[in-house]
C-alpha positions in Angstrom: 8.9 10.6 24.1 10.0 9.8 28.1 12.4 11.0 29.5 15.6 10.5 28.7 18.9 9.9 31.4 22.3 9.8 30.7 23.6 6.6 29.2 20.2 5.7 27.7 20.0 3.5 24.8 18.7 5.1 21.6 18.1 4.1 18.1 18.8 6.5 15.5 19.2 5.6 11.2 19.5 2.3 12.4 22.2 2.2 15.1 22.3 2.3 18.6 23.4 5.4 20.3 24.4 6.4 23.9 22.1 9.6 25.2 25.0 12.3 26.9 23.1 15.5 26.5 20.5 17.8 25.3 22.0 21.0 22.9 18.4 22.6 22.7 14.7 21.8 22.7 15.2 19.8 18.8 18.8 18.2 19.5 20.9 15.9 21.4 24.3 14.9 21.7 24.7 11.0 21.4 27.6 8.9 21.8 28.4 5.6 19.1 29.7 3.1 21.3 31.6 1.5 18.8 33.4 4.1 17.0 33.1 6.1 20.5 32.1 9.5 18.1 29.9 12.4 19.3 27.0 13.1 16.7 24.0 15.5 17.5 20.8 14.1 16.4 17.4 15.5 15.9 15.1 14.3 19.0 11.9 13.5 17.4 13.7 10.7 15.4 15.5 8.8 18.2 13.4 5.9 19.2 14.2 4.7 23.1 15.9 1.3 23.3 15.9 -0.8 27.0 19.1 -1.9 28.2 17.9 -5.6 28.7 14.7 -7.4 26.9 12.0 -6.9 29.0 10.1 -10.1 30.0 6.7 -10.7 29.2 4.4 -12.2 32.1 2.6 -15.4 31.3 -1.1 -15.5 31.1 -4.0 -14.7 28.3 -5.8 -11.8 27.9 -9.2 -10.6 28.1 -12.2 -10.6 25.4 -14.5 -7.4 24.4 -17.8 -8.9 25.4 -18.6 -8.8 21.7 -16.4 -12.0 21.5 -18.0 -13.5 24.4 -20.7 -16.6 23.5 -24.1 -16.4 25.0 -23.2 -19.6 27.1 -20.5 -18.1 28.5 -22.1 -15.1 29.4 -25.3 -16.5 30.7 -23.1 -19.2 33.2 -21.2 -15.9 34.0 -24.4 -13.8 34.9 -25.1 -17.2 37.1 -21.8 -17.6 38.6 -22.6 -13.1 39.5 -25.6 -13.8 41.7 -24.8 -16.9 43.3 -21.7 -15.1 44.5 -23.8 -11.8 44.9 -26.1 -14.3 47.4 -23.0 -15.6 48.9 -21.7 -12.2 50.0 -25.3 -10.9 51.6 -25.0 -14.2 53.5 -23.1 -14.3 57.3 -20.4 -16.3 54.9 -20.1 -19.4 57.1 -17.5 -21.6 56.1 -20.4 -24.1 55.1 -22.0 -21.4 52.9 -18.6 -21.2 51.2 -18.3 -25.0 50.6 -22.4 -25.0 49.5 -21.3 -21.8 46.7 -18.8 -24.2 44.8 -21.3 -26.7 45.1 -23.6 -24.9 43.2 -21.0 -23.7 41.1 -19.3 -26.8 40.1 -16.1 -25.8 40.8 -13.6 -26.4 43.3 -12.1 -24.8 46.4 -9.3 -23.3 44.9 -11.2 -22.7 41.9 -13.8 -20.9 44.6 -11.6 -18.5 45.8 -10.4 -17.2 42.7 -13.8 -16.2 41.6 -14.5 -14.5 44.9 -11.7 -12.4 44.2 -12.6 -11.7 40.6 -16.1 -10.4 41.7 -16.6 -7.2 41.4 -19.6 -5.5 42.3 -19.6 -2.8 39.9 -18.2 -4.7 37.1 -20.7 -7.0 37.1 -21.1 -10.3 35.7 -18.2 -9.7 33.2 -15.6 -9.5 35.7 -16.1 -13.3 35.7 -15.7 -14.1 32.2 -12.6 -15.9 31.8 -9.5 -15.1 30.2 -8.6 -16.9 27.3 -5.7 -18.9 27.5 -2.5 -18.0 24.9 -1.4 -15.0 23.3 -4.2 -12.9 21.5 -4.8 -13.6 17.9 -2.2 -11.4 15.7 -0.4 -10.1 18.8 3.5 -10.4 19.2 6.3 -12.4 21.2 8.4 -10.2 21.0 8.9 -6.9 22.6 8.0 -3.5 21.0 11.6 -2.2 20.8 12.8 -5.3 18.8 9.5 -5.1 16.8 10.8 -1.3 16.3 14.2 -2.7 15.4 12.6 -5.1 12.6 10.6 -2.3 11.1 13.9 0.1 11.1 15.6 -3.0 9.3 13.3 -3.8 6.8 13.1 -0.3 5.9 16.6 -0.2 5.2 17.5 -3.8 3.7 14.0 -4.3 1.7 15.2 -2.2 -1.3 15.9 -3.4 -4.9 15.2 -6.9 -6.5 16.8 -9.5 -5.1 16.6 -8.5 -1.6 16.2 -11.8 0.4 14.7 -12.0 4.9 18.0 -13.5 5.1 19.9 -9.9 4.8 16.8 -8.3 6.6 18.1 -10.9 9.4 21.3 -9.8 9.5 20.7 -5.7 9.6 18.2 -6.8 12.7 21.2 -9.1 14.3 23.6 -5.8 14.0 21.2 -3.6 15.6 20.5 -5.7 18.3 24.1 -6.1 19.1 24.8 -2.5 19.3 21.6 -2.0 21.2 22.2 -5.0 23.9 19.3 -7.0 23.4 18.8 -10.4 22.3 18.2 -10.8 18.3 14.7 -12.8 17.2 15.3 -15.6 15.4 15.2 -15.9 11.4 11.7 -17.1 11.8 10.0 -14.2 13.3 11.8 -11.9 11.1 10.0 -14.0 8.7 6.6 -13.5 10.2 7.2 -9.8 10.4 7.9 -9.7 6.6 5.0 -11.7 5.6 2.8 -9.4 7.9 3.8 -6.3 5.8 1.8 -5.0 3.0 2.3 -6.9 -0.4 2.2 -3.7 -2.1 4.7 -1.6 0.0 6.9 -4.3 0.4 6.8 -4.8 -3.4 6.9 -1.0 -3.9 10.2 -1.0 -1.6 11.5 -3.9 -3.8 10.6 -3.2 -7.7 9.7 0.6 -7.5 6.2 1.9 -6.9 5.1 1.9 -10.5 5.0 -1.8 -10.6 3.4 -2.5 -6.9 0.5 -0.4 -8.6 0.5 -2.5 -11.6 -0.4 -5.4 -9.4 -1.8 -4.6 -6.7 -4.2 -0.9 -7.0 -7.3 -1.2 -7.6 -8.6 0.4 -11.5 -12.4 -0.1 -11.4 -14.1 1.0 -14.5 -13.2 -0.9 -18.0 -12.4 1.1 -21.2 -14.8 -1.0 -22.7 -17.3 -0.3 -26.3 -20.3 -2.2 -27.4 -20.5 -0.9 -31.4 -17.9 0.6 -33.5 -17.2 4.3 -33.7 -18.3 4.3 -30.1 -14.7 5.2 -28.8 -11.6 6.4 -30.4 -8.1 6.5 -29.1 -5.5 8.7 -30.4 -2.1 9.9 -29.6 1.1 10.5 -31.7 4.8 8.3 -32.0 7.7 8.8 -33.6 7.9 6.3 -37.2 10.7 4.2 -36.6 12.8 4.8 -39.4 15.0 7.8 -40.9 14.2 10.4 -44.0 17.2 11.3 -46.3 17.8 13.6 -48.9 16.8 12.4 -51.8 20.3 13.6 -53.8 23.4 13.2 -51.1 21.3 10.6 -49.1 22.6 12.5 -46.0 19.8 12.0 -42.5 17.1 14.8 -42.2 14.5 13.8 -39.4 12.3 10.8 -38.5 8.5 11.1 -39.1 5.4 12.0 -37.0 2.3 9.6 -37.0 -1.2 10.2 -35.3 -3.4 7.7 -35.0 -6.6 7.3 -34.2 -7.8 3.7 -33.7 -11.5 1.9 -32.6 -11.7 0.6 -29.8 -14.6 -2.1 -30.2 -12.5 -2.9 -33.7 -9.3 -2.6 -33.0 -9.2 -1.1 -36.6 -7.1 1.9 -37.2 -9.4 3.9 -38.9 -7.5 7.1 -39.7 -4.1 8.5 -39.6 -1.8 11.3 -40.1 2.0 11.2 -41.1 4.3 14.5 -41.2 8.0 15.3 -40.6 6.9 18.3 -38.3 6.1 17.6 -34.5 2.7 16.9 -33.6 0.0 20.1 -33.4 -2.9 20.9 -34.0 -3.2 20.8 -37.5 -2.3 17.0 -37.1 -4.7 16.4 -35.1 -7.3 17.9 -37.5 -6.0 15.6 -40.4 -6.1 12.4 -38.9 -9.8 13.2 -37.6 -10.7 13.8 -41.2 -9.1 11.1 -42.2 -10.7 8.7 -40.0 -14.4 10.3 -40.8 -14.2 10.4 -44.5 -14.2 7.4 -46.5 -10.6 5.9 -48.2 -11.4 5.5 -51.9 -10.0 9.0 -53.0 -7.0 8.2 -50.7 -5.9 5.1 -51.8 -6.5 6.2 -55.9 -4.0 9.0 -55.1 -1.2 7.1 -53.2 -1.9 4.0 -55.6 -3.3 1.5 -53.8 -6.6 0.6 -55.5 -5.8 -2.9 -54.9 -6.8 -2.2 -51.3 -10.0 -1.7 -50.2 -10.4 0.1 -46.4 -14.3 0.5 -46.0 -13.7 2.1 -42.7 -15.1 5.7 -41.6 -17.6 7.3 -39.7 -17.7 10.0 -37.0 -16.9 8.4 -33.6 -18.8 9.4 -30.6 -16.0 9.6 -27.9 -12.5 10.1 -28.6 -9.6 9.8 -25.5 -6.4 10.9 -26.0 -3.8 12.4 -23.4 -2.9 15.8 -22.2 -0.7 17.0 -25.1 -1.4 20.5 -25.8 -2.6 19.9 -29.1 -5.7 17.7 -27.6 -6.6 21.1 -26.1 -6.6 23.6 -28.5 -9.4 26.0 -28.4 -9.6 25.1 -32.6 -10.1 21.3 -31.5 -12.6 21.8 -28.6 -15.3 23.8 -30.7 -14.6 21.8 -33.8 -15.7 18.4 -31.3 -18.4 20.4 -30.3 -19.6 21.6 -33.5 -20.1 17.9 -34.6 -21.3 16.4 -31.5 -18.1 14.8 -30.4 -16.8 14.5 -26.7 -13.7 15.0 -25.8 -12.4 12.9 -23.1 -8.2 13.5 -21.7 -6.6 10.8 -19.7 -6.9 11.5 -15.8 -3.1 13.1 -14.6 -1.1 10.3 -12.6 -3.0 7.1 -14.6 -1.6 6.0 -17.7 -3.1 2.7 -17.4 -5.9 4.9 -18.7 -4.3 5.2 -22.2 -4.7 0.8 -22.8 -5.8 0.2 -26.2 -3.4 2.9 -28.0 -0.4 4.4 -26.4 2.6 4.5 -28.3 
């Protein structure tokens, strides 16, 4: 940061300050202007305001020679050594008139080139400016582009929010710090410059700027049945009571397991104990072993279920139960990987998560 002076304009959370004093190499005493109270404020955080709006000088602005044209360059390299002649010449008045002449430009025009010639530069010292602001560059000047970021910051948070009250945060500041506002339209443009996603993040929460906007390469995708399984547990959404005084006992536990490429759940487990690892073992069998026995012994022989087999891959989160030493050599045993939803990506669970 420069150096500061007494009476220097500051911004600080959002609000103009007046600089007094320094406390110690990390703090400084500042002075609100409007509610004329001292506050000591942590140095690195104070951003420098000016006391008036600086003005810009008119103009363009030079081109990396990359962006130069080969026309423009070669009638540059031209415009080098007929001035490069000129200048080994006695420079008559005559020779003067002859080089813009040859140059096609006129006197005016001449002596501007003869100053932009610069022997060591060479012939890009001659290319011209181009006219306008660059591309992507700003009007305004860097303190109020400061004091838009500050407001945005501050304004852009929760649905709803609207330029219109990022407007008027930036209006406030620019009061307290002396300096003419930007109008609503380039508070506008600055807005539309930010990032989608961290605007949206500011706006609807982070979880839902990911949804839309980070990339997920890779598609849980299968080409055959019981190529990939899903599984993971829920909670059965209704209430088990005693079968004499009718009074609440729990709510049951279900694992499933369901194929991906079928959609088909093809096994399941139900208890009224929290999930382990025995469930986990049940609801494998159950999806490997076919369901004739199974449906003669809860009564539904009406139903057929032709669907079993040993699946190749199955994914499932990071529930301690997945992990059990019991469940990893078992997979093993039988030629089945394993595979446990990275940390920090749910999007990863997608067919079955419940």
């Amino acid at each position: 940061m420069k150096g500061m002076h007494k009476g220097q304009l500051v911004l600080w959370q959002g609000r103009a300050y007046s600089y007094e004093a320094s406390l110690s190499l990390e703090r400084v005493h500042l002075l609100d202007k409007e509610t004329h109270q001292y506050i000591d404020a942590p140095i690195g955080e104070l951003l420098l305001l000016p006391k008036e709006k600086e003005a810009r000088k008119p103009g363009g602005y030079s081109r990396g020679m990359e962006d130069v044209p080969d026309r423009e360059w070669a009638l540059a390299e031209r415009k080098f050594q007929e001035i490069q002649s000129y200048f080994s010449s006695n420079r008559e008045k005559s020779d003067f008139t002859a080089l813009c002449e040859k140059l096609g430009v006129s006197t005016p025009r001449g002596y501007v080139l003869l100053g932009q010639y610069d022997e060591s530069e060479g012939p890009s010292s001659l290319i011209r400016s181009k006219r306008g602001r660059k591309p992507g560059s700003s009007a305004l000047s860097p303190e109020v582009d400061s004091i838009i970021e500050v407001a945005i910051k501050e304004t852009w948070v929760g649905p709803g929010t609207r330029v219109t009250a990022v407007k008027s945060k930036v209006d406030e500041i620019c009061r307290a710090a002396n300096c003419n506002p930007p109008g609503y339209r380039a508070v506008n443009a600055r807005v539309g410059k930010k990032n989608r996603s961290e605007m949206m993040g500011l706006q609807q929460g982070k979880k839902k700027a990911n949804d839309v906007y980070q990339a997920r390469p890779n598609h849980n995708e299968a080409k055959t049945i019981l190529e990939k399984w899903q599984m993971d547990h829920c909670v059965i959404d209704c209430i088990i009571v005693d079968e004499k005084d009718r009074k609440p006992l729990c709510r049951p536990w279900a694992t499933l397991i369901i194929d991906v490429y079928s959609r088909v759940v093809i096994g399941f487990y139900l208890s009224i104990h929290a999930p382990s690892s025995y469930s986990v073992a049940m609801a494998v069998t159950h999806a490997t072993l076919p369901k004739n026995r199974w449906l003669e012994a809860v009564g539904d022989t009406d139903i057929s279920y032709p669907y079993y087999g040993k699946g190749e891959n199955i994914s499932m989160d990071n529930a301690k139960e997945f992990k059990s030493r019991g469940f990893r050599i078992a997979a093993k045993k039988h030629q089945i990987k394993l595979r446990w939803r990275p940390y920090g990506k749910p999007w990863w669970g997608g067919t079955l998560s419940v």
